[in-house]
C-alpha positions in Angstrom: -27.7 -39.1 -15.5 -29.8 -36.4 -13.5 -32.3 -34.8 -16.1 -32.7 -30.6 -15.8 -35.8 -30.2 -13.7 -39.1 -28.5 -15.3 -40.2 -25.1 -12.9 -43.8 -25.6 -13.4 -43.8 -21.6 -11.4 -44.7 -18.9 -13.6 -42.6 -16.3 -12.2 -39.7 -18.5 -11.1 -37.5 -17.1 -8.6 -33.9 -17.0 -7.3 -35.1 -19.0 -4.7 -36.4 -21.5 -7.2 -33.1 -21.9 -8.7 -31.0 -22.4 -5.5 -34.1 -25.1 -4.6 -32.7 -27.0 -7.8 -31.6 -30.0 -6.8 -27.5 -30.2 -6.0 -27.1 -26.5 -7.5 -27.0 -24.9 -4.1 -23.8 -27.0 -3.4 -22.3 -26.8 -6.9 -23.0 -22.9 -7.0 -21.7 -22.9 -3.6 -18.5 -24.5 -4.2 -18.0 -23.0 -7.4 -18.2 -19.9 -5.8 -15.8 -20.9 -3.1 -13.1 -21.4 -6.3 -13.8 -18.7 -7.5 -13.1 -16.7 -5.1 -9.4 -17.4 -5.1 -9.6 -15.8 -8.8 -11.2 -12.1 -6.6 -8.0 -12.5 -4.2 -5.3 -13.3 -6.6 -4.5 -10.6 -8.6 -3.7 -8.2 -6.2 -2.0 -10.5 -3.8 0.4 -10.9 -6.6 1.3 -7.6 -7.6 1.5 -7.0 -3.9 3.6 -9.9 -3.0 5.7 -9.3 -6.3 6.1 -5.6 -5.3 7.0 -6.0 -2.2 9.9 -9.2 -3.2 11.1 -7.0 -6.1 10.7 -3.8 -4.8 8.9 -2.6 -8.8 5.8 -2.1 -9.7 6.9 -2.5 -13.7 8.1 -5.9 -12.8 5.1 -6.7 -10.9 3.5 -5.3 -14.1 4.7 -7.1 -16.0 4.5 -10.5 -14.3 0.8 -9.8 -14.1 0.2 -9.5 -17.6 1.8 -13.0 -18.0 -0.1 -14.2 -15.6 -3.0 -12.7 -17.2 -2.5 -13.1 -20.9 -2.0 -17.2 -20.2 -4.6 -17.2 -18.2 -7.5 -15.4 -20.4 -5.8 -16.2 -23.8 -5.5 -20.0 -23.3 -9.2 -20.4 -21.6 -10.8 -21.9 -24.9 -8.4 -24.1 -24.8 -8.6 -25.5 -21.4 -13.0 -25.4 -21.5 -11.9 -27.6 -25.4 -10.6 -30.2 -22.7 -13.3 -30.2 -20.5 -15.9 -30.4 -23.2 -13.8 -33.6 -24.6 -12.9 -35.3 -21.4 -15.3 -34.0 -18.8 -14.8 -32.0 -15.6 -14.5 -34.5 -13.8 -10.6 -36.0 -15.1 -10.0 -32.5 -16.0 -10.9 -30.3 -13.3 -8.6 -31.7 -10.5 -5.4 -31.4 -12.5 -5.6 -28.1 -13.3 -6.2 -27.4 -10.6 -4.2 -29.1 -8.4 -1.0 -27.9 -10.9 -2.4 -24.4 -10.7 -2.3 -24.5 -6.4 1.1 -25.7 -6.9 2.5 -23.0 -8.9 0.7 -20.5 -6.8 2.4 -21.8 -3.6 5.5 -21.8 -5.2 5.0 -18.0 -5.9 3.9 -17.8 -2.5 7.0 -19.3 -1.1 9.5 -17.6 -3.8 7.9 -13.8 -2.7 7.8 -14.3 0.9 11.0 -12.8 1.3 12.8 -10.0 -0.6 15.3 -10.5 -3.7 13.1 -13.3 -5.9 14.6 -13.2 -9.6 12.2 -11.4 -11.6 12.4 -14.0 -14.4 11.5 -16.9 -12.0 8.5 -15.0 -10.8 7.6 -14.1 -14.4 8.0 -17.7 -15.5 6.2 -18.9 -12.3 3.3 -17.1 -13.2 3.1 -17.1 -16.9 2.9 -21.1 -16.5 0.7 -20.4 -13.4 -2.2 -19.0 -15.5 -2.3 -21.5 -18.2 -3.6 -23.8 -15.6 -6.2 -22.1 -13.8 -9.6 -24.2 -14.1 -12.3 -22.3 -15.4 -14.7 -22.6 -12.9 -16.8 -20.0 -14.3 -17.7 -21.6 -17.9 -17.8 -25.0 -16.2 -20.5 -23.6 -13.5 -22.5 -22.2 -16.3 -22.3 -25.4 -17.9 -23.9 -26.8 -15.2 -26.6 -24.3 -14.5 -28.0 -25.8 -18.3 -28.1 -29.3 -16.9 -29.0 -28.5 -13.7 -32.4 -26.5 -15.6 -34.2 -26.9 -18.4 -36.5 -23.7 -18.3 -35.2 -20.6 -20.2 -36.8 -18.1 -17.9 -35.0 -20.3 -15.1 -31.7 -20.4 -16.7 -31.7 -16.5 -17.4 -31.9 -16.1 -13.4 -29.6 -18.9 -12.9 -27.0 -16.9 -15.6 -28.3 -13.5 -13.5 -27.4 -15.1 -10.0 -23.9 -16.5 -11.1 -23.2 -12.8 -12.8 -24.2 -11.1 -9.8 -22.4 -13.3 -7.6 -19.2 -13.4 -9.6 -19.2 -9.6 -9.2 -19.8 -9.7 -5.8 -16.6 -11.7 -5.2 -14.2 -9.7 -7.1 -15.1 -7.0 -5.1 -15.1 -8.8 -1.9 -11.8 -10.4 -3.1 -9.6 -7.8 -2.4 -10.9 -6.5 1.0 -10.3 -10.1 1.8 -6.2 -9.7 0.7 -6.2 -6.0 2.5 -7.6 -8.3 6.0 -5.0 -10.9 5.0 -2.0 -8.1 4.4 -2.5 -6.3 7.9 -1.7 -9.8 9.7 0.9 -11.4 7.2 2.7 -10.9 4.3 1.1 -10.3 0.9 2.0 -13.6 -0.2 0.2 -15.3 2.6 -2.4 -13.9 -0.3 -1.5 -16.0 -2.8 -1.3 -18.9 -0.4 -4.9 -18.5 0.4 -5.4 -18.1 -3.1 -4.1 -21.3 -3.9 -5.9 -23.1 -1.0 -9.6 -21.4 -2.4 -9.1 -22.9 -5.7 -8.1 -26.5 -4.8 -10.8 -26.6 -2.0 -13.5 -25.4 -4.2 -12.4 -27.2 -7.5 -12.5 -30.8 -5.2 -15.9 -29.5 -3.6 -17.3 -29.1 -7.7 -16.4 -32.3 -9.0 -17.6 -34.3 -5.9 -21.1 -32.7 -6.9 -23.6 -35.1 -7.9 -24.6 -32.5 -11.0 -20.7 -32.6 -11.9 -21.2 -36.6 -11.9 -23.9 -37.0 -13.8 -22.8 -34.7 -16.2 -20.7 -37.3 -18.2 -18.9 -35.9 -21.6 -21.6 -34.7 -24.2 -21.4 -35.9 -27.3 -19.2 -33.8 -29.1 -20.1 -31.8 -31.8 -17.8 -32.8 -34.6 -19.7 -36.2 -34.4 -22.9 -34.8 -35.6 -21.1 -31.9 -38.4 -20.0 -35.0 -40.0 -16.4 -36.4 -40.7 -15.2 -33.5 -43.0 -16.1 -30.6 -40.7 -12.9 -28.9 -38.7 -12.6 -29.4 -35.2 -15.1 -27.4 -33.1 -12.6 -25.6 -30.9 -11.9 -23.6 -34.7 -16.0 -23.9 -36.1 -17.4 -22.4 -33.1 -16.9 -18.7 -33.9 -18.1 -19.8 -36.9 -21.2 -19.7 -35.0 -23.3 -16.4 -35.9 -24.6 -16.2 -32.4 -21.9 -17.0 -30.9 -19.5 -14.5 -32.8 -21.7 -11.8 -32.2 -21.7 -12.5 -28.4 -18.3 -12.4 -28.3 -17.8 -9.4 -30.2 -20.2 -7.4 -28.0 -18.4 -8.3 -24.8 -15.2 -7.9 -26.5 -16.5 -4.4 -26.9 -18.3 -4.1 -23.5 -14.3 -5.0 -22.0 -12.9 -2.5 -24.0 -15.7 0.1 -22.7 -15.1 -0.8 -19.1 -11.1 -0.9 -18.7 -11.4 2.2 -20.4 -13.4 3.4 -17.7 -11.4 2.0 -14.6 -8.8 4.2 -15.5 -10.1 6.9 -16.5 -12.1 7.1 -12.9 -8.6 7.0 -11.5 -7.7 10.1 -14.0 -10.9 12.1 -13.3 -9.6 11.9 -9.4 -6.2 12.6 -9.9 -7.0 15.7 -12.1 -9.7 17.2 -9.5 -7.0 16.3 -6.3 -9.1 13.4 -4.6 -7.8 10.6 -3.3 -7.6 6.8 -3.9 -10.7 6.9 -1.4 -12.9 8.6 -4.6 -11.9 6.2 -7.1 -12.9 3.2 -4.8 -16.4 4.7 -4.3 -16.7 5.1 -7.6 -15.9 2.0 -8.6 -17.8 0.6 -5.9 -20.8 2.2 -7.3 -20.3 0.9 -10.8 -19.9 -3.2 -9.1 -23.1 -2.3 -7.0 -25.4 -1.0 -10.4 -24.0 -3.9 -12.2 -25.5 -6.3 -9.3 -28.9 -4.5 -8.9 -29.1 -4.5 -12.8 -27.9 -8.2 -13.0 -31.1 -9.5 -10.4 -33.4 -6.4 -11.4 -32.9 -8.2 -15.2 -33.1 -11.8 -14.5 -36.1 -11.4 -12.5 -38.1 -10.0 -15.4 -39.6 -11.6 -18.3 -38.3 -10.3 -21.2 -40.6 -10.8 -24.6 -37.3 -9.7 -27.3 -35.1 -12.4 -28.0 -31.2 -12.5 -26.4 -30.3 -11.4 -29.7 -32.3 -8.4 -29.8 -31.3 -7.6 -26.3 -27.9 -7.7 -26.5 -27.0 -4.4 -28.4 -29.8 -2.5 -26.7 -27.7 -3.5 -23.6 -24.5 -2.7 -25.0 -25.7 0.9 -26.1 -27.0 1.5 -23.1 -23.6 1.0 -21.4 -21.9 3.1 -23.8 -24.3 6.0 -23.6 -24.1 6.3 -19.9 -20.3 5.9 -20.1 -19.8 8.8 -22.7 -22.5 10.9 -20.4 -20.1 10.2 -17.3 -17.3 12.1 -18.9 -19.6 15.3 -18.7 -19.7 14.5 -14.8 -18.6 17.7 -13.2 -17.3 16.3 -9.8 -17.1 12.8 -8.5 -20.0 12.5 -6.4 -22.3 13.0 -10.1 -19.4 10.5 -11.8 -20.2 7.9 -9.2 -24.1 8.4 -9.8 -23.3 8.4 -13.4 -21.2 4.8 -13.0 -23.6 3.2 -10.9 -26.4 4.1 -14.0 -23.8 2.6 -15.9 -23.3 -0.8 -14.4 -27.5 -1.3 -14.4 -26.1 -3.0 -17.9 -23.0 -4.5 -17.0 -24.2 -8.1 -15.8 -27.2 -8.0 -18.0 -24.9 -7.6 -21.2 -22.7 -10.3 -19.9 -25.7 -12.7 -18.8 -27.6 -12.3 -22.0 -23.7 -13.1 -24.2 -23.4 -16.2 -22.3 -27.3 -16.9 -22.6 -26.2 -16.5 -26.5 -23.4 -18.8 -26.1 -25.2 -21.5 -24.5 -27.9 -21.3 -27.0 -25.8 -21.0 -30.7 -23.9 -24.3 -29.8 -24.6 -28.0 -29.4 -24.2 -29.4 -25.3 -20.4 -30.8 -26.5 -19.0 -27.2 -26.7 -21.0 -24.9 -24.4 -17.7 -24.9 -22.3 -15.8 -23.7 -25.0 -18.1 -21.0 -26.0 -18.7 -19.9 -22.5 -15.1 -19.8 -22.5 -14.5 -17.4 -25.8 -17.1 -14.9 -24.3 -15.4 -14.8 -20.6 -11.6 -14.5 -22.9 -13.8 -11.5 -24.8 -14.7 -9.4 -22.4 -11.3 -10.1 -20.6 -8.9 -9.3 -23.1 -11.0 -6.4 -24.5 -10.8 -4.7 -20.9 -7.0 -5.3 -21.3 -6.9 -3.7 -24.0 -9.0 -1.1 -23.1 -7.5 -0.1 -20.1 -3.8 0.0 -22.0 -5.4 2.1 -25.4 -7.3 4.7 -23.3 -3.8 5.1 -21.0 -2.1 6.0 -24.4 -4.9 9.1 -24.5 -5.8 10.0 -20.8 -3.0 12.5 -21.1 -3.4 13.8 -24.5 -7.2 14.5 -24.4 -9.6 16.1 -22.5 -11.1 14.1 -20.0 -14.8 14.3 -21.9 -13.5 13.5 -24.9 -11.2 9.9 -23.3 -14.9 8.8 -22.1 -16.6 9.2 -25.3 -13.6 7.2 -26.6 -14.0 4.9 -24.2 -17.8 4.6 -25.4 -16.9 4.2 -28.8 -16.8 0.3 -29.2 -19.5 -0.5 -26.8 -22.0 1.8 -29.6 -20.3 1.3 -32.5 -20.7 -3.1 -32.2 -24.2 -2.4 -30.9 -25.3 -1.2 -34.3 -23.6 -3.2 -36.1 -25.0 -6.4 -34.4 -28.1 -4.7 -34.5 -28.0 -4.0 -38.1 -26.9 -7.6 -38.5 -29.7 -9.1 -36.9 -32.5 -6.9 -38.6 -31.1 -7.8 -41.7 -31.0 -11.5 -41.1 -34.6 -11.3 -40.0 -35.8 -9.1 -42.9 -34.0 -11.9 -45.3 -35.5 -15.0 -43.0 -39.4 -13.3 -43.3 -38.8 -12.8 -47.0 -38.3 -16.5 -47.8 -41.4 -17.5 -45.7 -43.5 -15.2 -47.4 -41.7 -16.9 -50.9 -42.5 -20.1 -49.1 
């Protein structure tokens, strides 16, 4: 069993981390798996388009694909918590390469049925391995410093980010050679190389099955897959990046609105967005390489605030150049938010569910940026464009206070009874 190294550094770096023993090659081929989940989104609605010959069907088929995929996460991390990476891992993800070559094959040439590629992929995304709660599973085994693991949480954010925006300028390469579900083919390929690559990790084989938690709430307690957002921490990590999702697909397409209503192109909205991915990187290492003396707790609605403030200032932008300025200040709290939830996560639970609750915080932010993105397309045409952002804002502030609030309560009520004491 390989025991989380000490970092006897004051300052430790990124450089520290990757030194870690095995964690460059798990991060690495983590990473690599991950990066099929940056390509395949697009190369399926391309590839489904392009078969079908309709974007609502290739709509549609995405938010199957979607929906399974984010909506049954905690229950796929519950398995991996019970039974281990290892024996779960390569299943999923060896089912999950299969189904995407399948779509691969069934979209290669015109006329697929539209329910077979809708069935394809609904069943498609309730296998995909989640690499990303597994890899930060790891990082807490792999370290056993707290300033350490909040670069190591940093590094992964930034690097996750990086890849689903490198992801689809990989799938435009791929398209200009090939058809667009050679994309999902290489998809497929990513995920079953870097899944194998994981689990051949000596950190993945050490790691073992923790103990579960249910063991140690005694034999009356429910399972932990329903106890966990139970968890105070926990729920209130969730619920901010619930928010945070909301607050970001809002944004998405409301960038794409802002254009459109001041005649730009497709070209403005991608340096926009681009701006917002590279604030969110800069503010993801700029954050992890500070030490911070406020708790995760305390951090965690400051951060989310801070999001929704810039967010409901971009709407006063008056062209797209001050918009993109605006988004970039915007994403300076993007990975930071995320990196301190999932510092939450990992802390509010035992070692036998920090899959699981790594899990509900990546389905949080993922289903509230669903969500977003559909709610603030019901207004973008009904509202002035100021007014969609500081919609948009809304949940991002509004959950900020009242975790906030939450937490200064709790504390006021915890300092009371050790003055009683």
């Amino acid at each position: 069993m390989l025991s989380p190294s000490p970092v006897p550094s004051r300052t430790p770096s990124y450089a520290t981390v990757l030194r870690t023993p095995h964690a460059a090659r798990t991060f690495g081929a983590a990473l690599l798996g991950r990066l099929s989940y940056g390509m395949v989104s697009l190369s399926l609605m391309l590839a489904v388009n392009a078969s079908v010959g309709s974007y609502s069907v290739a709509g549609a088929v995405m938010a199957l694909f979607g929906a399974t995929s984010v909506f049954l996460s905690p229950a796929r991390a519950a398995l991996i918590d019970r039974h281990g990476p290892r024996r779960v891992l390569p299943p999923l993800a060896g089912v999950y390469a299969v189904l995407l070559a399948a779509l691969a094959y069934a979209t290669w040439r015109p006329g697929a049925p539209a329910l077979l590629l809708a069935a394809l992929a609904a069943v498609a995304g309730a296998f995909s391995p989640p690499l990303g709660p597994v890899m930060r599973t790891l990082w807490s085994g792999l370290v056993a410093d707290r300033e350490l693991l909040r670069r190591a949480y940093s590094l992964d954010g930034v690097a996750e980010e990086l890849l689903f925006v490198s992801g689809p300028l990989l799938v435009g390469v791929v398209v200009k050679f090939a058809s667009p579900a050679a994309g999902i083919a290489v998809s497929a390929a990513l995920i079953l190389v870097g899944t194998l690559a994981l689990v051949s990790s000596p950190a993945v084989r050490a790691a073992g099955v923790a103990p579960s938690d249910d063991k140690a709430a005694g034999p009356d307690a429910p399972p932990a897959g329903r106890r966990l957002l139970r968890v105070i921490g926990l729920r209130h990590a969730v619920l901010v990046t619930a928010a945070v999702g909301l607050c970001l697909g809002g944004l998405d397409l409301l960038v794409v609105a802002f254009a459109e209503q001041r005649h730009q192109g497709t070209g403005a909205v991608s340096w926009v967005l681009a701006a917002l991915s590279a604030g969110s990187a800069v503010g993801g290492l700029a954050y992890g390489a500070v030490s911070w003396r406020a708790s995760n707790r305390a951090r965690l609605p400051l951060l989310a605030a801070g999001l929704g403030a810039a967010v409901a200032v971009a709407g006063l932008s008056p062209g797209v150049y001050v918009l993109a300025a605006l988004a970039a200040v915007a994403g300076l709290f993007v990975a930071p938010a995320l990196t301190t939830a999932y510092l939450i996560a990992d802390e509010s639970v035992g070692a036998g569910s920090r899959t699981q609750a790594g899990a509900w915080v990546n389905t949080a932010v993922n289903a509230g940026s669903s969500v977003g993105a559909a709610a603030v397309g019901l207004l973008v045409d009904r509202l002035p464009p100021a007014v969609c952002f500081a919609v948009a804002a809304v949940p991002a502030l509004l959950c900020a206070a009242v975790v906030a609030r939450g937490s200064a309560a709790r504390g006021a009520v915890a300092r009371e009874a050790v003055s009683r004491s």
